[in-house]
C-alpha positions as CSV (number, residue, x, y, z in Angstrom):
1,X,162.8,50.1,31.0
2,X,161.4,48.1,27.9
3,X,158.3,50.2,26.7
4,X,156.5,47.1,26.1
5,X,156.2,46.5,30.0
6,X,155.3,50.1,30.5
7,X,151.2,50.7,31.8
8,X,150.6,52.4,28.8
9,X,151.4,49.9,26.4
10,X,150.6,47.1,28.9
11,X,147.2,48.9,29.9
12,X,145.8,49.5,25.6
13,X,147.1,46.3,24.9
14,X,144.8,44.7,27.6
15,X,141.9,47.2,26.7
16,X,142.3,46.4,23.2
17,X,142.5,41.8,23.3
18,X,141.8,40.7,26.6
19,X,139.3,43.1,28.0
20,X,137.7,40.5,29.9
21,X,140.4,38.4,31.0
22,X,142.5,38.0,34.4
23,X,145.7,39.6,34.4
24,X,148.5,37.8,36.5
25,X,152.1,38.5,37.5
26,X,154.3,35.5,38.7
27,X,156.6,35.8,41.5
28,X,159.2,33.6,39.4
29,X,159.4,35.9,36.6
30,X,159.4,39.3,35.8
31,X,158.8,42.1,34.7
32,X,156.0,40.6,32.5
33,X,152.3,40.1,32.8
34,X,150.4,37.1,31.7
35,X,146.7,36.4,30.8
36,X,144.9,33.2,30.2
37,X,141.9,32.7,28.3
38,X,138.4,30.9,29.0
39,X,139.0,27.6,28.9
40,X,142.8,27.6,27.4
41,X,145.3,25.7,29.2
42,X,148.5,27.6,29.0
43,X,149.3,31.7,29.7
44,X,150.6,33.8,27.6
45,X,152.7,37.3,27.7
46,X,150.7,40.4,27.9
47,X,151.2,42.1,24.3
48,X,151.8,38.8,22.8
49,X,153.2,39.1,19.5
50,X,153.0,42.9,19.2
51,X,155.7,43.9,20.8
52,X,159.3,44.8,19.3
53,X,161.3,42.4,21.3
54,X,161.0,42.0,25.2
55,X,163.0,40.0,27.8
56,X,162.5,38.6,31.3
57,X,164.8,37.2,34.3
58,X,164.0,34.3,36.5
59,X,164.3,33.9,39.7
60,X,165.0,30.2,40.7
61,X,163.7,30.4,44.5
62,X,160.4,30.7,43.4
63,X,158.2,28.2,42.6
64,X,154.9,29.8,41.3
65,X,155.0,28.2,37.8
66,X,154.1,24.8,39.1
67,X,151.7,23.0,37.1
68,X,151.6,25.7,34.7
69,X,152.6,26.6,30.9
70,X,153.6,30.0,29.5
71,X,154.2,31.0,26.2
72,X,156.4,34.2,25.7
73,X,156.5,35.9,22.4
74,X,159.3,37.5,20.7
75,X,161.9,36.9,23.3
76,X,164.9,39.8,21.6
77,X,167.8,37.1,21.6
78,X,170.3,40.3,21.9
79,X,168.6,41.9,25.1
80,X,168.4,38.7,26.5
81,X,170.2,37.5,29.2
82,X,169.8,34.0,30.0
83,X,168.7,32.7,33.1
84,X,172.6,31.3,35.2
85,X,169.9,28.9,37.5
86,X,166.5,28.0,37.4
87,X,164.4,25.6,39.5
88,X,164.8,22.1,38.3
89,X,161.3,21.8,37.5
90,X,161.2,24.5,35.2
91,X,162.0,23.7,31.6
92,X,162.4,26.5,28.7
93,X,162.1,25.5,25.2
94,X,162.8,27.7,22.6
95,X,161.8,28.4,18.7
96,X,163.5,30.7,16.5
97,X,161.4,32.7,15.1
98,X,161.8,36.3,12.8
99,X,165.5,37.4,11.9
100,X,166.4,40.8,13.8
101,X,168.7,43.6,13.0
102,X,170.3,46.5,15.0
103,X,172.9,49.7,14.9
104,X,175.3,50.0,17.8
105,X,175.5,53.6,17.9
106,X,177.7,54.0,21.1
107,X,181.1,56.1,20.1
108,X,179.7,58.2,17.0
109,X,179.7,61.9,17.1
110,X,177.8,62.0,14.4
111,X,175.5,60.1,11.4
112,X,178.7,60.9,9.2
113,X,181.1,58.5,11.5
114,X,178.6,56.0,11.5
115,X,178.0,55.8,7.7
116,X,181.8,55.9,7.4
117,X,183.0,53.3,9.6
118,X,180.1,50.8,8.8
119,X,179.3,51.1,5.2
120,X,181.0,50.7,2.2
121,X,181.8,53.8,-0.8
122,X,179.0,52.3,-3.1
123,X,176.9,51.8,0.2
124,X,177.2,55.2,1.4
125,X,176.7,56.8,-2.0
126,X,173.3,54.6,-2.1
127,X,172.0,56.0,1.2
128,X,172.6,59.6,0.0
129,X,171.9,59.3,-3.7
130,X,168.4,59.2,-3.0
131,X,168.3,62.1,-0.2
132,X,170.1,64.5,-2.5
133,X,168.0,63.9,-5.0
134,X,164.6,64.2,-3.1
135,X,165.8,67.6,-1.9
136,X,167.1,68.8,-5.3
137,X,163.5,68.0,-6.5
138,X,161.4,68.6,-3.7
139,X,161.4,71.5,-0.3
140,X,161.9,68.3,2.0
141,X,161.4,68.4,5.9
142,X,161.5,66.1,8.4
143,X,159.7,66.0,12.0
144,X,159.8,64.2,15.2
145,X,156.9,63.8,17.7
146,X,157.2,62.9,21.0
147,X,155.8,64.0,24.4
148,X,152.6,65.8,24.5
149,X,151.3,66.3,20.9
150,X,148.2,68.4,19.8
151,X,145.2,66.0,19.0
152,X,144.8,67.7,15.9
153,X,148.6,67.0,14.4
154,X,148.6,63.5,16.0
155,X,145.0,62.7,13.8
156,X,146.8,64.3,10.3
157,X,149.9,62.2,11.1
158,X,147.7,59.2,11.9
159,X,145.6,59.4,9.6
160,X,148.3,59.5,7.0
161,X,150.4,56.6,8.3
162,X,147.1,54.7,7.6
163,X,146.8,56.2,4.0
164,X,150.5,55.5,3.3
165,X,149.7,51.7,4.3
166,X,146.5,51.4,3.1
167,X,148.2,52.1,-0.4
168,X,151.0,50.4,-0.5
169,X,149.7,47.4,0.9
170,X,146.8,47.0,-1.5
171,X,149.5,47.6,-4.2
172,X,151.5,44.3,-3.4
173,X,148.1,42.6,-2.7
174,X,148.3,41.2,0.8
175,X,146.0,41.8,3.7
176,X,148.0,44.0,6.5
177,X,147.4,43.7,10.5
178,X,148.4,47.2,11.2
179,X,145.3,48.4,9.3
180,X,142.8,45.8,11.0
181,X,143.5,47.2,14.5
182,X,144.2,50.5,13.8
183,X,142.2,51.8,16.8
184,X,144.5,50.1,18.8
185,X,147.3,51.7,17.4
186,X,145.8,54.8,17.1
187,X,144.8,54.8,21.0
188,X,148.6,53.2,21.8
189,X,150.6,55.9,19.9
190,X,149.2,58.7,21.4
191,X,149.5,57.5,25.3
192,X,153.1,56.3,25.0
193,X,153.8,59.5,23.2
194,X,152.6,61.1,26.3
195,X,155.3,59.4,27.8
196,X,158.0,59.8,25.7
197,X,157.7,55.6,25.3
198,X,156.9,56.2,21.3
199,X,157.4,59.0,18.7
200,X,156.3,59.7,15.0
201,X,159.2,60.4,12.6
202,X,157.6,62.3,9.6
203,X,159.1,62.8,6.2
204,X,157.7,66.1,4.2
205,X,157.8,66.9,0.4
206,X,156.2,70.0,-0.4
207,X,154.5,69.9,2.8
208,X,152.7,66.7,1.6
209,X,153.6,63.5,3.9
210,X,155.4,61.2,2.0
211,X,157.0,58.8,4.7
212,X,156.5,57.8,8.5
213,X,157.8,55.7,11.1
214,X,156.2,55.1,13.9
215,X,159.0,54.2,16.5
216,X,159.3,52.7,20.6
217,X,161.2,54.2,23.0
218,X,164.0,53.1,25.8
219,X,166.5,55.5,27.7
220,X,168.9,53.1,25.4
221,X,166.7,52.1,22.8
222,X,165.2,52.9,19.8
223,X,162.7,50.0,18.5
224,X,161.8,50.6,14.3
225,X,158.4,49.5,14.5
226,X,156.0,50.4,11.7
227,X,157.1,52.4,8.4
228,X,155.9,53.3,5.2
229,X,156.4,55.1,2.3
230,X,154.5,56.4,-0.6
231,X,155.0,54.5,-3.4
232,X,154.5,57.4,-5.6
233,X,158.1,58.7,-4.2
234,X,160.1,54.8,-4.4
235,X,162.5,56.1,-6.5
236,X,164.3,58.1,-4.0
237,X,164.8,55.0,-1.8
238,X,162.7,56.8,1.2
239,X,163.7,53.5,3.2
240,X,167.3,54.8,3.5
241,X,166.1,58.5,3.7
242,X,164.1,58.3,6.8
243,X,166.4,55.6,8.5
244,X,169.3,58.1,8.4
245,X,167.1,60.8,9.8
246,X,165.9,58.9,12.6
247,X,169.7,57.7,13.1
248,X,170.8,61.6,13.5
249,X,168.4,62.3,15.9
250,X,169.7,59.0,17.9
251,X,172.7,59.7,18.3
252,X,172.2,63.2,18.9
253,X,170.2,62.4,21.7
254,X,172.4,59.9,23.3
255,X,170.3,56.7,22.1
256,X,172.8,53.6,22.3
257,X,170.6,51.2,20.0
258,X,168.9,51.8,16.7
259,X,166.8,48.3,16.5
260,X,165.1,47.9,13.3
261,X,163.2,44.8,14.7
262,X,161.4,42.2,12.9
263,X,162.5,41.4,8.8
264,X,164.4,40.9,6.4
265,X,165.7,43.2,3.6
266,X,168.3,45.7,1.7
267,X,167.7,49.0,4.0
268,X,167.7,46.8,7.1
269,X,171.0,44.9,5.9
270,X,172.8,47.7,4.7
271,X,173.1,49.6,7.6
272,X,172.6,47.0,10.5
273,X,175.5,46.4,12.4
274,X,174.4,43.0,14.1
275,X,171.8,40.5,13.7
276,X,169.9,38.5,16.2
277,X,166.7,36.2,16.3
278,X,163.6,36.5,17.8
279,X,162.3,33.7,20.0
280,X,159.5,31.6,21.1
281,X,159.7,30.6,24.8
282,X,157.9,27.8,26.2
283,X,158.1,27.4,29.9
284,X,156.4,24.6,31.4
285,X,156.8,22.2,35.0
286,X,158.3,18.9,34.2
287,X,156.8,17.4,37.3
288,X,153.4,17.6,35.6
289,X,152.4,15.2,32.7
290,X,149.7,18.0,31.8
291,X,152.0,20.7,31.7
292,X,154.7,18.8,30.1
293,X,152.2,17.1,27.6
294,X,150.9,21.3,26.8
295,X,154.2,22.9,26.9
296,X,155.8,20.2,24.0
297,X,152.7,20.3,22.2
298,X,153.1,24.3,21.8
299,X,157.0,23.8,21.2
300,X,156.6,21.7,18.4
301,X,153.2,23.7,16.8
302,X,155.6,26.7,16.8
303,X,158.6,24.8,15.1
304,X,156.2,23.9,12.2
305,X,154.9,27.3,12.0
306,X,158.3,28.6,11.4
307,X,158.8,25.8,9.7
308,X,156.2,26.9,7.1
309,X,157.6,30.7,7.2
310,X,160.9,29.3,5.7
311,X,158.9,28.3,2.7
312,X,157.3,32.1,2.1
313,X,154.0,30.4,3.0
314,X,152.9,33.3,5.1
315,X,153.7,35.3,2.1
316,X,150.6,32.7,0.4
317,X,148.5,33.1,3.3
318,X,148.7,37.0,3.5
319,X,147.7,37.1,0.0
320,X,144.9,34.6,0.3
321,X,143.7,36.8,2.8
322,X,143.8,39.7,0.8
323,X,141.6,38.0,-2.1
324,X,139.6,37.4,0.1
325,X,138.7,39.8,1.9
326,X,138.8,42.3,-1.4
327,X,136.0,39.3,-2.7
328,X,134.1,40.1,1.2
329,X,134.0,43.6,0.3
330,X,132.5,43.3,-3.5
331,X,129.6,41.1,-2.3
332,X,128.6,44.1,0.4
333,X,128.6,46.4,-2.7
């Protein structure tokens, strides 16, 4: 099952946004919850745009959308089947949103194969270079945490992931969402960890935390969700360090799909084997001038959104934010 439709990521996320708000599931969809808000006119997925990529089926006998609008969030384009029939009052609109990438990792004995079949000489010697040299220099280690974890390890690991970002992030100067809801996080983690629906990948030097990933788990899947690395320790190219040890453990244990999710860049391209987008769905009755009137006023405020992304001006935004709220913080003081 998709971990973003399991109760433990379902039940924080609802605890964390929409404490207050009316949960419903629809008979013509599923597996996905929806909530509304005071006075909004349209539904939208439970976990909105915080998930890693989820997917839905419809079933065209039912008729339970009528006179509504729902807005899905990051519909995974590659998991997706699409519907063969729906009702012909439903219509689905869809915006492309973030660019996606993912390992098939069906077929490999081994992280060797892998990096053999699918990357070039110069392209494997860049993914090791930086290993070899972080072990030559350092007594490196690396950790996985899933299932039941003492409270005590999950807080250092935690509360390092939040350093690591903190830093980084205030280096490049842009405000980061991770950080604002950290409680969320922190309160997620640790229950889907409990169910072996999320796991910490650590990265040691010395015994010092250099690197994390904070990952989602399927039977099949392995969803890349939140990483970072100490700056201090860039040149060893920790992106490609920490990738490759979360791909062994993969394919050791008989995961199918290493999905490296939202963005765009080198680490993510070198080693992806396909790409895919992530979409906007807009599902809305065509027999009702409200709904229809709602439903293509959301399609086309999310085309111009995306619109706007193609010209880095989220890249603007997140820094405006940043200056901002730095600016916030100095007047307190």
């Amino acid at each position: 099952m998709n971990p973003f439709f399991s109760k433990s990521f379902t039940g924080n996320w609802i605890r964390h946004f929409a404490p207050r708000h009316k949960v419903v599931r629809l008979n013509f969809i599923r597996p996905m919850e929806f909530v509304r808000k005071k006075f909004s006119p349209y539904y939208f997925n439970v976990g909105k745009n915080l998930t890693n990529g989820i997917h839905y089926t419809i079933d065209s006998n039912e008729s339970d959308f009528k006179g509504k609008v729902l807005l899905i969030h990051d519909v995974h384009q590659y998991f997706h089947e699409q519907p063969k029939q729906v009702h012909k009052r439903l219509k689905i609109k869809k915006v492309p949103q973030y660019k996606g990438y993912l390992s098939r990792l069906d077929g490999y004995k081994d992280i060797d194969g892998y990096l053999l079949e699918n990357l070039s000489k110069k392209g494997r010697y860049k993914v090791r270079d930086g290993e070899k040299k972080l072990a030559k220099q350092h007594r490196i280690d690396f950790k996985v945490f899933t299932g039941p974890v003492p409270k005590n390890e999950y807080d250092i690991v935690m509360s390092a992931l939040y350093g690591i970002l903190s830093k980084r992030w205030d280096d490049l100067g842009k405000d980061n969402d991770i950080l604002r809801d950290r409680d969320y996080y922190y309160d997620l983690v640790y229950d889907m960890m409990l169910s072996n629906k999320a796991s910490l990948n650590v990265l040691y030097a010395d015994d010092t935390i250099i690197a994390v990933s904070l990952c989602f788990l399927s039977s099949k899947v392995l969803y890349f969700a939140i990483t970072s690395f100490d700056p201090d320790y860039s040149k060893y190219s920790l992106g490609h360090v920490i990738i490759g040890k979360i791909m062994k453990w993969c394919i050791d244990n008989g995961i199918s799909y290493f999905d490296y999710s939202k963005g765009d860049n080198d680490y993510k391209n070198r080693w992806a084997t396909d790409s895919y987008l992530f979409e906007n769905h807009i599902l809305y009755d065509k027999g009702s001038v409200s709904a229809f009137l709602i439903g293509n006023y959301l399609y086309y405020f999310y085309r111009f959104k995306q619109e706007l992304r193609d010209k880095k001006i989220n890249v603007v935004y997140s820094k405006l934010k940043y200056r901002l709220k730095s600016i916030g913080l100095m007047h307190k003081n």
